[in-house]
N, C-alpha and C positions, 0 to 999 in steps of 0.2 A: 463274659465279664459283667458283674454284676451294674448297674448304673451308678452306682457310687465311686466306682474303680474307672466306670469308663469317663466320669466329670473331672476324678482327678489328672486321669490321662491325657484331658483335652486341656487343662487348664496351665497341663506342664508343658504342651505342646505351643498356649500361645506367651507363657511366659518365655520361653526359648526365641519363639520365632520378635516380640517384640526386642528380647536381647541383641537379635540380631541385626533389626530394621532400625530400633529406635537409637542404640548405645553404640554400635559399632560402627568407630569413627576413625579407626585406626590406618594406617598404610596399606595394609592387605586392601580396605573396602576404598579406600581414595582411589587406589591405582586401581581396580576393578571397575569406578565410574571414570577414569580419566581414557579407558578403553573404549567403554559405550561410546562414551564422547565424540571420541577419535573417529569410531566407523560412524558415527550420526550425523557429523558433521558436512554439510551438503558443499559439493565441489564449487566455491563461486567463481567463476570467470567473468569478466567487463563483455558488457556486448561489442561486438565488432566492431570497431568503429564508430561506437557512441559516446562521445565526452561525456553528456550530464544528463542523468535518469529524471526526474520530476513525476509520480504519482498523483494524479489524483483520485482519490479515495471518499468513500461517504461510510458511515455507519446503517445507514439505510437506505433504500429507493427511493426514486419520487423527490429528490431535494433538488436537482438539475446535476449531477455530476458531471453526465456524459455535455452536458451543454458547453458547462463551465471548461471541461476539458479539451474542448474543439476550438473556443476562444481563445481560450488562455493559450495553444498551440499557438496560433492566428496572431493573439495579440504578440507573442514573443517576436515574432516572423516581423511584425508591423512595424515595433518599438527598433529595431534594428535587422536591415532587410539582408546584410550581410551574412545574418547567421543562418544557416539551416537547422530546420526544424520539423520532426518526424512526431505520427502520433499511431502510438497501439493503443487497440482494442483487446482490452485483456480478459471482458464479458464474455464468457465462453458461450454460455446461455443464451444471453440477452446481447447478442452484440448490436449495437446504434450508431455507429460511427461512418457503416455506408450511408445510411440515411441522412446523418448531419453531415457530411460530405458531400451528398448528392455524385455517388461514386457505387458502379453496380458492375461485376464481372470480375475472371477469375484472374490470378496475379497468373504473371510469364514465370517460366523455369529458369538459372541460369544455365550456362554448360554445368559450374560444380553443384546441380539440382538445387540454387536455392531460391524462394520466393522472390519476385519483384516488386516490392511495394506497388500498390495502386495512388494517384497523388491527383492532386486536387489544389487550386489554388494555392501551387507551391507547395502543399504539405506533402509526404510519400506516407499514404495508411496502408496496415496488415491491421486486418480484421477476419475472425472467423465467419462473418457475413461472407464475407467476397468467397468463400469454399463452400459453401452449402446453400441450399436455393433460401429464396429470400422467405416463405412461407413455413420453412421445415421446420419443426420444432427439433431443438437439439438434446436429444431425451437422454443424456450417459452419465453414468457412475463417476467418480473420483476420480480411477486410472487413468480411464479413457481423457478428461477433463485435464490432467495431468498432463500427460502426452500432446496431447494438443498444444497449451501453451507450451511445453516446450520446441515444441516446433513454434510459433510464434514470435516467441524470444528467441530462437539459434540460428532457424533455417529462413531467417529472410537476411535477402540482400540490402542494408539500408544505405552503401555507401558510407559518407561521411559525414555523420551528423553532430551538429553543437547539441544539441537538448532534446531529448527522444521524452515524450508527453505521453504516460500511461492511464488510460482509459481505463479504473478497477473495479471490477464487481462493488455491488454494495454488500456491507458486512464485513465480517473476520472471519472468514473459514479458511480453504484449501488454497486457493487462489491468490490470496492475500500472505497467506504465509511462505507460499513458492517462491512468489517474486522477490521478498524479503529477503529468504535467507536464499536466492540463487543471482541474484544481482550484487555482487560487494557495495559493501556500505563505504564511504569514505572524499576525499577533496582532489580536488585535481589531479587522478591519474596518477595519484603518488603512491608508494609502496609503504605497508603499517604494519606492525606488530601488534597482533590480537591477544592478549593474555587473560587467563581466568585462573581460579584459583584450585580448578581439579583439571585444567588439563595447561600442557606445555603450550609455549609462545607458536602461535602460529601465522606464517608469514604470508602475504597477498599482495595481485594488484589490483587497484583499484578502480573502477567508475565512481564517479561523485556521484548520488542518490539522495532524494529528498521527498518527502512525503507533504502535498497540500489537502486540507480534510474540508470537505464542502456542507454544510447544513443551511438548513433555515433555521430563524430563531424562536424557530416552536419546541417547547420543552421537549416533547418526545421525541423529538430528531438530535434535540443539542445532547440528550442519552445516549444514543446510542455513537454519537459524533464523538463523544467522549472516551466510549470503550474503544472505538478504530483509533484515536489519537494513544490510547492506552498502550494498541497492539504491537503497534508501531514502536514507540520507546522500548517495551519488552523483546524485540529483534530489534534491536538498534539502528531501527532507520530515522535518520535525522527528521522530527516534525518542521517543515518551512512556517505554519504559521495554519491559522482556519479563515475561511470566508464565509462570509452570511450571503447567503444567495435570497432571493425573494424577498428581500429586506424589508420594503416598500414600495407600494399602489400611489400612482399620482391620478387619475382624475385626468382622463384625455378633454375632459370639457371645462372643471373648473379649476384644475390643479391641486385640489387638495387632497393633503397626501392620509393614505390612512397604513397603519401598519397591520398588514391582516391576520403576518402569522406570531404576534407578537416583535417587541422593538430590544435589540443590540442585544439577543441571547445567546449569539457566538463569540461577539467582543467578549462579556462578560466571562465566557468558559478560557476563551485565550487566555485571561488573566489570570484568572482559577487554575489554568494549567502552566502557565509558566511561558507559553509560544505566544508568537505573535499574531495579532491582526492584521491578515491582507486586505482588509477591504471589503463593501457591499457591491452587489450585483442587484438592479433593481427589479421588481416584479414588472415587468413590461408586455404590453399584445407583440410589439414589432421583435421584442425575443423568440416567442414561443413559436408565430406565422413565420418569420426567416428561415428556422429552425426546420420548420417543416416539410419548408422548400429546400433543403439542404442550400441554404443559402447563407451562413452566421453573421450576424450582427456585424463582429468585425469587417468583412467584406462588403455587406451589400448595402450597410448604412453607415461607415465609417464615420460619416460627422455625429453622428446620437450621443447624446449622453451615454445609451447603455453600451453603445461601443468606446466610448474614453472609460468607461470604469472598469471591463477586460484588459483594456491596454493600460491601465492602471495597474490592476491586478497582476499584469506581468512582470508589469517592470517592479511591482515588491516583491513580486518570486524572485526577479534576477538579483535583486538588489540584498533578498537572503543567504542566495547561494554565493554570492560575492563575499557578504560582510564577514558571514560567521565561521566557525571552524565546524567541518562535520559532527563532530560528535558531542557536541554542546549544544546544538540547538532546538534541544528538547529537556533545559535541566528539569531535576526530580531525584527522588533518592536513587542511590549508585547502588543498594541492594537490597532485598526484602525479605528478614527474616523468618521464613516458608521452610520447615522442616517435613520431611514425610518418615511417618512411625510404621507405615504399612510393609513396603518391598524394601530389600539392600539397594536394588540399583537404582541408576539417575532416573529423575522423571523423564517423561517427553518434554518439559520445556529446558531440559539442563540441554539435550542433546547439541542446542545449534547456541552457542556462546558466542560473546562479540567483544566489539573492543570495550564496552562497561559494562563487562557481564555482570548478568543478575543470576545469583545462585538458586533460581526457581526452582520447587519443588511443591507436591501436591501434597496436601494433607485432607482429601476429602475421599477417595475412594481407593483400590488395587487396580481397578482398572483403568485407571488415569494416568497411570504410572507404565515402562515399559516394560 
């Protein structure tokens, strides 16, 4: 074929294939993505036993997540000692949570093989620390990292808990979107109809689930605290609100305060995004040495200031998950007009729809697409 025969052969090839990707919008290719859909869609079941999920999430390391989430466990517990409150470690990698617990050794089996949380000052923790020695680096792939938390989140015994406290990687990858779409989104153990616009009404029951995002108010953390707050809304997990951790420095000698990583750059982005402000946590020594000691603030200093502003921080968690209705407490637009001209079928983010699905689609490569 001469080159002029084989450019026009290519050229009818891609005007065909955009006919297909970009125009065809018809019943045939609806009901084709309302299938992907269907098998894409991940099995969510309520954990055992757990009324109310509470994530806490960071967009990057190093802002205190894992701190803020040990307290905030602690301060729930404090603010009302009635309720029981459990805390995962969902750092596959990097789990912290023996350490801020001051809790080392392996969980008991039950008869039906499942883990016994390890507990601490009333809390019951599952952490991947407590299964692997304290020194081993946890070197695995996605699967493997997969599998894991799912045994994490199935195969432990937690009893009966009011508010199970999730310890989560920093970032948006794999980990973050597991828990999303494998925990139902939704309010008090009520059963909801999830409807989208390429696949039928699908029914669930539910755990109430709510996402808290932790930064400092340094611009390149309130970045990246913005794409997690992003993630979130795009799997429909309700945002609770963001906290400014490190807020400010007082001067253990003269009191004055300085703000080191810059002042109210998380208030500012809550506004900007529509969620609320839970509150500052302050940059303190008696945080960080407590901490160390697997000892947390809330416990071992109870009277501090930096322990009234976790048990602050609590009770505007609780006081979210009371007020609002799940799936409103993250407004923003209900859908984002994202077309993909490249493949027929749904993207990867059409697969896992919610109750305000967003009809996501990629327009940036083929291989983004499934």
């Amino acid at each position: 074929m001469s080159p002029c025969g084989a450019g026009t052969a290519l050229a009818t090839v891609v005007r065909r294939h955009d006919v297909t990707c970009g125009q065809s919008t018809g019943p045939d290719l609806q009901e084709r993505q309302r299938q992907h859909m269907a098998r894409g869609l991940p099995k969510q079941k309520p954990i055992s036993g757990v009324k109310q999920v509470v994530v806490v999430a960071s967009g990057k390391g190093g802002v205190g997540k894992s701190t803020t989430a040990v307290n905030l466990a602690l301060g729930l517990m404090a603010n009302n000692p009635s309720k029981s409150v459990g805390l995962l470690d969902a750092d596959i990698h990097g789990p912290s949570i023996p350490k801020l617990m001051n809790l080392k050794g392996n969980p008991d089996l039950t008869e039906s093989n499942r883990m016994v949380p390890l507990t601490n000052y009333g809390i019951p923790c599952m952490s991947m620390g407590f299964l692997v020695d304290e020194e081993a680096p946890i070197v695995w792939r996605g699967l493997m990292v997969m599998s894991a938390l799912e045994k994490l989140l199935r195969q432990v015994d937690w009893g009966t808990l009011d508010y199970l406290v999730v310890d989560m990687p920093p970032g948006t990858g794999d980990v973050q979107l597991s828990i999303s779409q494998n925990i139902p989104v939704a309010g008090n153990s009520l059963t909801h109809s999830i409807t989208h616009s390429l696949a039928h009404s699908v029914i669930h029951s539910f755990t109430q689930h709510g996402a808290v995002i932790v930064s400092t108010p340094q611009d390149i953390a309130l970045l990246d605290a913005r794409r997690g707050a992003e993630m979130f809304r795009k799997v429909n997990v309700p945002v609770l609100g963001l906290v400014q951790n490190m807020s400010v420095f007082q001067c253990p000698n003269c009191q004055h305060q300085t703000h080191i990583f810059g002042s109210d750059g998380a208030r500012k982005l809550a506004d900007t995004l529509g969620v609320h402000f839970l509150g500052d946590i302050p940059l303190h020594l008696n945080i960080r040495e407590m901490s160390d000691r697997g000892q947390p603030v809330v416990i071992s200093s109870p009277d501090s200031p930096e322990a009234e502003a976790y048990r602050k921080l609590a009770a505007a968690v609780l006081l979210r998950i009371q007020e609002s209705p799940a799936f409103n407490l993250f407004p923003g637009p209900k859908s984002l007009p994202l077309t993909c001209s490249l493949v027929p079928e749904p993207c990867l983010l059409n697969l896992f729809p919610g109750p305000a699905a967003l009809p996501l689609t990629c327009s940036l490569a083929p291989q983004l697409c499934l």
